[in-house]
DSSP file (Angstrom, degrees, kcal/mol; ACC not computed):
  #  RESIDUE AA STRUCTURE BP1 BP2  ACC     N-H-->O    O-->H-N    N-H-->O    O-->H-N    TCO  KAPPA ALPHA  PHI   PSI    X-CA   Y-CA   Z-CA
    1    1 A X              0   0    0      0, 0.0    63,-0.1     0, 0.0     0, 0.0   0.000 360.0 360.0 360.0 135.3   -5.8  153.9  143.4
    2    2 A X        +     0   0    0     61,-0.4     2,-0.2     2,-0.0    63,-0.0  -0.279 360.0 179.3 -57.8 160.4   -6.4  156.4  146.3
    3    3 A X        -     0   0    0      2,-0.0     2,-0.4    61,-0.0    60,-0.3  -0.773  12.3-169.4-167.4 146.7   -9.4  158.1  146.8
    4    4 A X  E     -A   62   0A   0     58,-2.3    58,-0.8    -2,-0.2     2,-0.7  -0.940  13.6-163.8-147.1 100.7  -10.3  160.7  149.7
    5    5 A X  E     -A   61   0A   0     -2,-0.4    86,-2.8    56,-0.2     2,-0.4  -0.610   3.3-169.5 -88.6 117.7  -14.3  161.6  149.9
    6    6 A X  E     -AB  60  90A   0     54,-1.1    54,-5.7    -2,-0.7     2,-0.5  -0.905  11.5-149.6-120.5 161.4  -15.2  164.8  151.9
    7    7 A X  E     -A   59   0A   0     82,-1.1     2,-0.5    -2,-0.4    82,-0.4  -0.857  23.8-164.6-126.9  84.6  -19.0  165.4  152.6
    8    8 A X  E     -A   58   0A   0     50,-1.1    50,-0.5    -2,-0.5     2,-0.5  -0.632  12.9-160.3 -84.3 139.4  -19.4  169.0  152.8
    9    9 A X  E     +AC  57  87A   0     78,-1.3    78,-1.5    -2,-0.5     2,-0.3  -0.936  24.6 141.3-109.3 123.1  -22.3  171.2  154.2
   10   10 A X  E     -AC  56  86A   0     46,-1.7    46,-2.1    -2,-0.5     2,-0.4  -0.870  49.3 -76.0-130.2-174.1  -23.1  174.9  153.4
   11   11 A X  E >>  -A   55   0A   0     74,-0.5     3,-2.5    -2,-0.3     4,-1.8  -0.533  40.2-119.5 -54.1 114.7  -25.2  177.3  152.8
   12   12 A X  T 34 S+     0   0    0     42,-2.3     4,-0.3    -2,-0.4    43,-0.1   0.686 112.3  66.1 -29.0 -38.1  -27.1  177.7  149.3
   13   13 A X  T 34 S+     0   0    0     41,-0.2    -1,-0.3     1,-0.2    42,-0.0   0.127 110.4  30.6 -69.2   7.9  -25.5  180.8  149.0
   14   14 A X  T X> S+     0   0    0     -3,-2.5     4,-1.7     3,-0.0     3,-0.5   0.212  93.4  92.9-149.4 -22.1  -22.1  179.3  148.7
   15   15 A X  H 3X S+     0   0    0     -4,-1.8     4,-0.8     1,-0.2    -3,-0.1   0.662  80.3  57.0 -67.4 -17.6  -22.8  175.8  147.0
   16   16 A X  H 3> S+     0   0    0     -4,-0.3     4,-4.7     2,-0.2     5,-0.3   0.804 110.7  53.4 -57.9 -55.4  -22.3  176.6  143.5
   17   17 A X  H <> S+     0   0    0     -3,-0.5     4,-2.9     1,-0.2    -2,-0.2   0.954 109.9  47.8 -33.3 -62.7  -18.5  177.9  144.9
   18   18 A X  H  X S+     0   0    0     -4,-1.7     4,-3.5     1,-0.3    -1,-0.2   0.778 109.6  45.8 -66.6 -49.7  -18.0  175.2  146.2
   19   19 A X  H  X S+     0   0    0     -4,-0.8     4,-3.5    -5,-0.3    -1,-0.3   0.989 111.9  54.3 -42.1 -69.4  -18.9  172.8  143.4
   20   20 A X  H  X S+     0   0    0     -4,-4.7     4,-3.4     2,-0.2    -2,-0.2   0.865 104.8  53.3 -39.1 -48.2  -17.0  174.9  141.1
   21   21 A X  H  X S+     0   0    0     -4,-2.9     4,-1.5    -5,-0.3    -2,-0.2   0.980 107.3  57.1 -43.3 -69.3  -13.8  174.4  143.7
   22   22 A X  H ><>S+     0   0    0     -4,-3.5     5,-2.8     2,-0.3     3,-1.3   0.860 110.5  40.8 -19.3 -84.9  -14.4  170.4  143.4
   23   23 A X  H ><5S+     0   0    0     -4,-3.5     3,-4.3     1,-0.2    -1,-0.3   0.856 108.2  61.6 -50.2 -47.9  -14.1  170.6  139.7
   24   24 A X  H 3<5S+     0   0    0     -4,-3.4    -2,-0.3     1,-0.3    -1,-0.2   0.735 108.4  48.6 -28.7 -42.8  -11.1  173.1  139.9
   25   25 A X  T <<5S-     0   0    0     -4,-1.5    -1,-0.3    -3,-1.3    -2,-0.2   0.428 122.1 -99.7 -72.0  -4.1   -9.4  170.4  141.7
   26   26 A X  T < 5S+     0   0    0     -3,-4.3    37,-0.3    -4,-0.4     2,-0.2   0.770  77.8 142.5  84.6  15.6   -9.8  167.7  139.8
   27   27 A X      < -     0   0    0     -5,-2.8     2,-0.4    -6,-0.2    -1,-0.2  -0.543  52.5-132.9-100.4 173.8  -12.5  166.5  142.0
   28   28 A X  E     -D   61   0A   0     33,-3.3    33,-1.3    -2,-0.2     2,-0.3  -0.834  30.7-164.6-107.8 155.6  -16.0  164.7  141.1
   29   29 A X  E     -D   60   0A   0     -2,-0.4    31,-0.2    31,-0.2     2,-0.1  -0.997   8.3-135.4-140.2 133.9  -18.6  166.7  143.1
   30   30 A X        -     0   0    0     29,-0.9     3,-0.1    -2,-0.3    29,-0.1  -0.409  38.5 -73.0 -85.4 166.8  -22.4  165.1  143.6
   31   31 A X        -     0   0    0      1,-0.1     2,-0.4    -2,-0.1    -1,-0.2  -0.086  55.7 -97.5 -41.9 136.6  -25.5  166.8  143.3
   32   32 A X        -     0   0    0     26,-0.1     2,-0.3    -3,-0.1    26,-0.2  -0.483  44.7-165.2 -64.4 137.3  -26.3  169.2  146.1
   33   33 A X  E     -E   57   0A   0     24,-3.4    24,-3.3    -2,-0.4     2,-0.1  -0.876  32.0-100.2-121.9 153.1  -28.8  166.9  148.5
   34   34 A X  E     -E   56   0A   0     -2,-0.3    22,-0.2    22,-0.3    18,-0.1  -0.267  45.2-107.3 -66.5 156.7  -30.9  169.1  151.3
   35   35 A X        -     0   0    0     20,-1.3     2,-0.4    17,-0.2    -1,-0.1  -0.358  36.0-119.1 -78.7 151.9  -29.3  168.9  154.6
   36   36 A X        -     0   0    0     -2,-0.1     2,-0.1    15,-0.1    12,-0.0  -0.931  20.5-168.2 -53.6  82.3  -30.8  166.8  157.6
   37   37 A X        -     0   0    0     -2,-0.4    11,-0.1     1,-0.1    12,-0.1  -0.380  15.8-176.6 -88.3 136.3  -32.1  167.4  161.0
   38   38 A X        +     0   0    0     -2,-0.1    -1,-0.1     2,-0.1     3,-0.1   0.411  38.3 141.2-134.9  35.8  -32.9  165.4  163.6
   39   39 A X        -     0   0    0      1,-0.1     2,-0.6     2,-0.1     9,-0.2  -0.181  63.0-111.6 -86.3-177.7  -34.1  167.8  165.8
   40   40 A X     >  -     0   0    0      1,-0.2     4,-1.7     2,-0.1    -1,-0.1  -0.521  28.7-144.0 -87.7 126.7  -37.0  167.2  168.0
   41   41 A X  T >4 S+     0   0    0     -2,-0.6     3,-0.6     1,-0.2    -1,-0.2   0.862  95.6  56.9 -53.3 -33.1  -39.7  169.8  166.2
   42   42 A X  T 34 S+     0   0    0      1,-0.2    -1,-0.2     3,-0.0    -2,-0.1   0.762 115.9  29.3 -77.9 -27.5  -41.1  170.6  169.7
   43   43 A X  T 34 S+     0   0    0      1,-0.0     2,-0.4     3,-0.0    -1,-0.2   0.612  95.6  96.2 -83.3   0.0  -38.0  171.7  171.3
   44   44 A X    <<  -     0   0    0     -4,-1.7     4,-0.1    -3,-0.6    -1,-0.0  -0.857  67.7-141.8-124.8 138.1  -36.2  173.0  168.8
   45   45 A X  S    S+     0   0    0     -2,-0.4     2,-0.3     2,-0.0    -1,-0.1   0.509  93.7  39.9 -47.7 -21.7  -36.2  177.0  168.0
   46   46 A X  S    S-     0   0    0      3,-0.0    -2,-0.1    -5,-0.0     3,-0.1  -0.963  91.8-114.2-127.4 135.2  -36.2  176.2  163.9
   47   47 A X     >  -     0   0    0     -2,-0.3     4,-1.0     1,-0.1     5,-0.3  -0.524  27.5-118.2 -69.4 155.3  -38.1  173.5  162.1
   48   48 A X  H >> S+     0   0    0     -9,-0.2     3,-4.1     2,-0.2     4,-2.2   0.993 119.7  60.0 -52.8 -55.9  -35.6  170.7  160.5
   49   49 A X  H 3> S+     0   0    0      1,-0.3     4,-1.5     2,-0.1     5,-0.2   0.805 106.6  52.3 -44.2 -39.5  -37.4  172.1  156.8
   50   50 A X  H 34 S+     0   0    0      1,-0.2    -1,-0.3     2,-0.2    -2,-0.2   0.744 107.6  43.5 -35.8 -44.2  -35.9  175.2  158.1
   51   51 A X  H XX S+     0   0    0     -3,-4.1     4,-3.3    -4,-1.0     3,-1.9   0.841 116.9  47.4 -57.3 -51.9  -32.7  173.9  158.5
   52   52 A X  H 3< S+     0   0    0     -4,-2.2   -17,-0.2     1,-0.3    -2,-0.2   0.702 103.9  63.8 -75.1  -8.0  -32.9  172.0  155.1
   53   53 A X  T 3< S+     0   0    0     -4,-1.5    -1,-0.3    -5,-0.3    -2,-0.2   0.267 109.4  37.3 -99.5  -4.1  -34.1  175.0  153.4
   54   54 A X  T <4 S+     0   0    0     -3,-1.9   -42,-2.3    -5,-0.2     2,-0.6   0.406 111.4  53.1-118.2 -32.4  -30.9  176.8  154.1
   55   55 A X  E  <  -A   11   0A   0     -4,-3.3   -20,-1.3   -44,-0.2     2,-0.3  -0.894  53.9-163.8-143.3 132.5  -28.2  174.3  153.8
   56   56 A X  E     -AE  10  34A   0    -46,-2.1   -46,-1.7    -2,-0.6   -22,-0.3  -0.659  10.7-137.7 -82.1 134.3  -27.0  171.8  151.3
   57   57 A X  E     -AE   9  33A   0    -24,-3.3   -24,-3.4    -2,-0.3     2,-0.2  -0.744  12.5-169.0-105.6 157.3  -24.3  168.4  151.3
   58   58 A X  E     -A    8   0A   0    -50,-0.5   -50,-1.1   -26,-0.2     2,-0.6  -0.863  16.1-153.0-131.0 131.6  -22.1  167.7  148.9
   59   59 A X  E     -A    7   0A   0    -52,-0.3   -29,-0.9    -2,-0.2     2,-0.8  -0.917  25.3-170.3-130.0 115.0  -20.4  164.5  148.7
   60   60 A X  E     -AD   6  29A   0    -54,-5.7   -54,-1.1    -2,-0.6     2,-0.5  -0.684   4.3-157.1-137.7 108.1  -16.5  165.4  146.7
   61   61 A X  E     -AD   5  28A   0    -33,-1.3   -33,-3.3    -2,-0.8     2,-0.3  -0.773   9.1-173.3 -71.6 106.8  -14.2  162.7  145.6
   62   62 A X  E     -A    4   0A   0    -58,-0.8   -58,-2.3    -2,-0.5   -35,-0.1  -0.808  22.0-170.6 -89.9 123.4  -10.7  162.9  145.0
   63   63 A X  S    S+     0   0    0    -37,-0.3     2,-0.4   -60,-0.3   -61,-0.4   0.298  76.6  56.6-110.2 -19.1   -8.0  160.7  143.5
   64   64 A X  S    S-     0   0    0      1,-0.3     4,-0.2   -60,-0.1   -60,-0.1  -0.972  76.9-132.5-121.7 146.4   -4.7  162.6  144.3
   65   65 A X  S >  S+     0   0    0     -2,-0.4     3,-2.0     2,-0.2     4,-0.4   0.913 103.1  59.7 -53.9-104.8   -3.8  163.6  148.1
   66   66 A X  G >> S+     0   0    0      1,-0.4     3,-1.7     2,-0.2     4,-1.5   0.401 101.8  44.9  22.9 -96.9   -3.0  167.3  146.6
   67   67 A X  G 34 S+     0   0    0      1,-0.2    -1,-0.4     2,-0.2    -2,-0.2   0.343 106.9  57.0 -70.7  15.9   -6.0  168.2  145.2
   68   68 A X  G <> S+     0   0    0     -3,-2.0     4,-1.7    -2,-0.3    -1,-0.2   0.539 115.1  40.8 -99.4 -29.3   -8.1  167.1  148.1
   69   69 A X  H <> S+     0   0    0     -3,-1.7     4,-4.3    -4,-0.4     5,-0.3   0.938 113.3  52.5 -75.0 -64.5   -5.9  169.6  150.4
   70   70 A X  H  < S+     0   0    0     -4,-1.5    -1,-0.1     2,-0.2    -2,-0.1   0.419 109.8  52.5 -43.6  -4.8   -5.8  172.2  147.9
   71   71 A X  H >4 S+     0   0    0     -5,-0.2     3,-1.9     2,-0.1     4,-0.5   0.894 107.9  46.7-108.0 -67.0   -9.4  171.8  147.9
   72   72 A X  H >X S+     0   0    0     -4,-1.7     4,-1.5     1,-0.4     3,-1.1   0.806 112.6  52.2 -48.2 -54.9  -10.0  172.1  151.6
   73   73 A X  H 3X S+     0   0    0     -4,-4.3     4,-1.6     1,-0.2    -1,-0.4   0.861 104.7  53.2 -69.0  -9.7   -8.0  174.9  151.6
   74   74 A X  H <> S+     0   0    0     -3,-1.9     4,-1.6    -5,-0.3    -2,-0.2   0.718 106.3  56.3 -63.6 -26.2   -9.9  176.5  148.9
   75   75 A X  H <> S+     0   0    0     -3,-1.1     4,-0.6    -4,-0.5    -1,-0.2   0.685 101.5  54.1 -97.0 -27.4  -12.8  175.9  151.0
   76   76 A X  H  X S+     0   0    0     -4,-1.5     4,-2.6    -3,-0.3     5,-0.3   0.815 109.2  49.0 -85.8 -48.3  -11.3  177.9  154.1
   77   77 A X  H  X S+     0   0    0     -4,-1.6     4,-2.1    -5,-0.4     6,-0.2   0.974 113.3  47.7 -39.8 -43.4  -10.7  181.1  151.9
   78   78 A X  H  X S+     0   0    0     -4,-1.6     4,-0.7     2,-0.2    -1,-0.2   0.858 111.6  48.1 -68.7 -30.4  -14.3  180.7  150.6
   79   79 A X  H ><>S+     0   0    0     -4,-0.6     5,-2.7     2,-0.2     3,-0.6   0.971 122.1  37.2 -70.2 -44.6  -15.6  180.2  154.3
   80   80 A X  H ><5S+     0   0    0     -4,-2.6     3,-3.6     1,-0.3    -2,-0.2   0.951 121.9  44.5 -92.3 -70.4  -13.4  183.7  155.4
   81   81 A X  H 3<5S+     0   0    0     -4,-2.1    -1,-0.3     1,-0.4    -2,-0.2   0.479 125.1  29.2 -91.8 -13.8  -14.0  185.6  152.3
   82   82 A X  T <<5S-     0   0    0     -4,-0.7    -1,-0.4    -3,-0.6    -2,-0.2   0.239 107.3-130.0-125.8  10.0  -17.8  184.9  151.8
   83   83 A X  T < 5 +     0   0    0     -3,-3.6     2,-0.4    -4,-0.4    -3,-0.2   0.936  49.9 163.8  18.0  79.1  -17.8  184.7  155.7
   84   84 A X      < -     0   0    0     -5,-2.7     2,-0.7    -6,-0.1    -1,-0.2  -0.916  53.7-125.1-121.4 148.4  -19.7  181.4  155.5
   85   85 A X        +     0   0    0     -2,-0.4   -74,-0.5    13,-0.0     2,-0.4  -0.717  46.5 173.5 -86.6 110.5  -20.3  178.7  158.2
   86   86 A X  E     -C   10   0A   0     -2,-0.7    13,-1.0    13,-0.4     2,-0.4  -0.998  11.1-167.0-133.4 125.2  -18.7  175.5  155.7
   87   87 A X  E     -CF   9  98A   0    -78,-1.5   -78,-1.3    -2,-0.4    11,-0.3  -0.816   3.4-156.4-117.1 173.7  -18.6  172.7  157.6
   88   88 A X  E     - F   0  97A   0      9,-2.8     9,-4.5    -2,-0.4     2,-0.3  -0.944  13.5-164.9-165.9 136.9  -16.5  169.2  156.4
   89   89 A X  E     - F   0  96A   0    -82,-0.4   -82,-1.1    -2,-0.3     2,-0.6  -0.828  20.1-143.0-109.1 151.5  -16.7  165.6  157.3
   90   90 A X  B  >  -B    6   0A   0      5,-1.4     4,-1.0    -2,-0.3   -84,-0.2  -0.938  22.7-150.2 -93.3 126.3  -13.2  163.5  156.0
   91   91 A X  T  4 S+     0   0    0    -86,-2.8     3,-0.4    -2,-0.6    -1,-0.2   0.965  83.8  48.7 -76.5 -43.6  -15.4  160.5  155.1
   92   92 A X  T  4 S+     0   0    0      1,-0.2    -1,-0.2   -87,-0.1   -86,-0.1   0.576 124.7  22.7 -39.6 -26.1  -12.6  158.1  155.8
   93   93 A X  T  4 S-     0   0    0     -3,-0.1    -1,-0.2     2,-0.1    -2,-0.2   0.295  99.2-129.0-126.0  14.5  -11.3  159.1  159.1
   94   94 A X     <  +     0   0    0     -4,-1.0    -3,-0.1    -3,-0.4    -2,-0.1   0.721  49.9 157.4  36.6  23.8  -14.7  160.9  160.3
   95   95 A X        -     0   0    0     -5,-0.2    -5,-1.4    12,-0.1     2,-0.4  -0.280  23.9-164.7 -54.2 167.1  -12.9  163.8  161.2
   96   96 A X  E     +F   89   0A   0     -7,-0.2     2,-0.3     2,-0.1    -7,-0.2  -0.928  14.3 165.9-168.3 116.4  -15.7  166.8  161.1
   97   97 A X  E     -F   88   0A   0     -9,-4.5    -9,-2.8    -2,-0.4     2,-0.5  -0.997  34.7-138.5-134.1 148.9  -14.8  170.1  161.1
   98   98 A X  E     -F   87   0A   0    -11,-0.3   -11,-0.2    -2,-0.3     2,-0.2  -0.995  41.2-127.8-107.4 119.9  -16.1  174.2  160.4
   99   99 A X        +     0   0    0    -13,-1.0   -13,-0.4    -2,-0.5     3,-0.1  -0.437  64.6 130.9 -56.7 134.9  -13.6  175.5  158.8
  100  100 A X  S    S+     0   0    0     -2,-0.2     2,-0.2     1,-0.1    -1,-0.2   0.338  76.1  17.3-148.3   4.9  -12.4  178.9  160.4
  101  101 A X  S    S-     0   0    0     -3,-0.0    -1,-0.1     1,-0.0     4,-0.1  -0.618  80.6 -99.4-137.9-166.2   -8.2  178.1  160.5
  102  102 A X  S  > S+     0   0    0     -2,-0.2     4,-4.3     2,-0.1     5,-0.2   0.453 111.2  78.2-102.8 -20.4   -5.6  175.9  159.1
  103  103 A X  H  > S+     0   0    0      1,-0.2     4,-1.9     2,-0.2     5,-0.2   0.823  99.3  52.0 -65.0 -13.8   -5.6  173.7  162.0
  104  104 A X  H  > S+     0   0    0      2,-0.2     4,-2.2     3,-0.1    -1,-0.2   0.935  99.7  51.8 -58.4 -51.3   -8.6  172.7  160.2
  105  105 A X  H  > S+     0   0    0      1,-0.2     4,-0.6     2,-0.2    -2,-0.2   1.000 113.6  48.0 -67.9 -57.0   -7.4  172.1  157.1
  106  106 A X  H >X S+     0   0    0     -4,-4.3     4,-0.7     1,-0.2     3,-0.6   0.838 105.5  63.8 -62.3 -22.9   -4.6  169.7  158.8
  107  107 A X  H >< S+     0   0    0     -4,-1.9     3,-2.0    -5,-0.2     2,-0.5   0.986 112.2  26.7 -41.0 -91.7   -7.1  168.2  160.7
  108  108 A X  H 3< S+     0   0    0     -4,-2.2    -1,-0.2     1,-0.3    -2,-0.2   0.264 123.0  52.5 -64.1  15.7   -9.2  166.7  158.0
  109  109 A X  H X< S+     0   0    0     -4,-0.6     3,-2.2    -3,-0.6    -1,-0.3   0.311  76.0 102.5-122.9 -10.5   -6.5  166.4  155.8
  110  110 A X  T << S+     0   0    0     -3,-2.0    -2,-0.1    -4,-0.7    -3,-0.1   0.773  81.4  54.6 -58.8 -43.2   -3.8  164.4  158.1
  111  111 A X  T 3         0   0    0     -4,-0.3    -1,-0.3     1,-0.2    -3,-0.1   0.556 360.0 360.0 -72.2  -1.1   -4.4  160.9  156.5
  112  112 A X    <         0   0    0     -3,-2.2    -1,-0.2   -47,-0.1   -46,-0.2   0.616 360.0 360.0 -76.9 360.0   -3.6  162.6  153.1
């Protein structure tokens, strides 16, 4: 059986969507996990908590090529329409994108 894992990051304000999208598709969608930083605290203009205190991963599993595209594009409508920064890793080919086109969505979607 296929299976196509995307690791998405957003904003708190969007992560519920997003979740909800997952299931819409027919994906399994993990707990939201705090985001990471590994910047250096003294150089960097924001603390990582800062960072981690704003944006969430999502880890979202898929079994059909379809819904995992149909999910990604769901996910660039949500980015233009709630005019959110959503970024998305294809866990298989490490492609890594923020959505803001379609060239996205065929980007991280190409092995599908």
């Amino acid at each position: 059986m296929e299976r196509y894992a995307f690791r998405v990051s957003a904003a708190d304000s969007v992560v519920s969507d997003v979740q909800t999208l997952a299931v819409a598709c027919n994906g399994a969608c993990s707990e939201p996990q705090p985001a990471s930083s590994n910047a250096d605290p003294l150089n960097a203009p924001i603390s990582g908590g800062d960072i981690q205190a704003t944006a969430q991963v999502l880890t979202v599993v898929f079994t059909a090529g379809a819904a995992c595209v149909k999910f990604v594009e769901g996910l660039l409508m949500l980015a233009e329409s709630r005019k959110a920064r959503i970024k998305v890793r294809n866990v298989e080919t490490k492609a890594t994108r923020v959505l803001t086109n379609e060239e996205d969505v065929k980007h991280l979607t190409s092995s599908v």
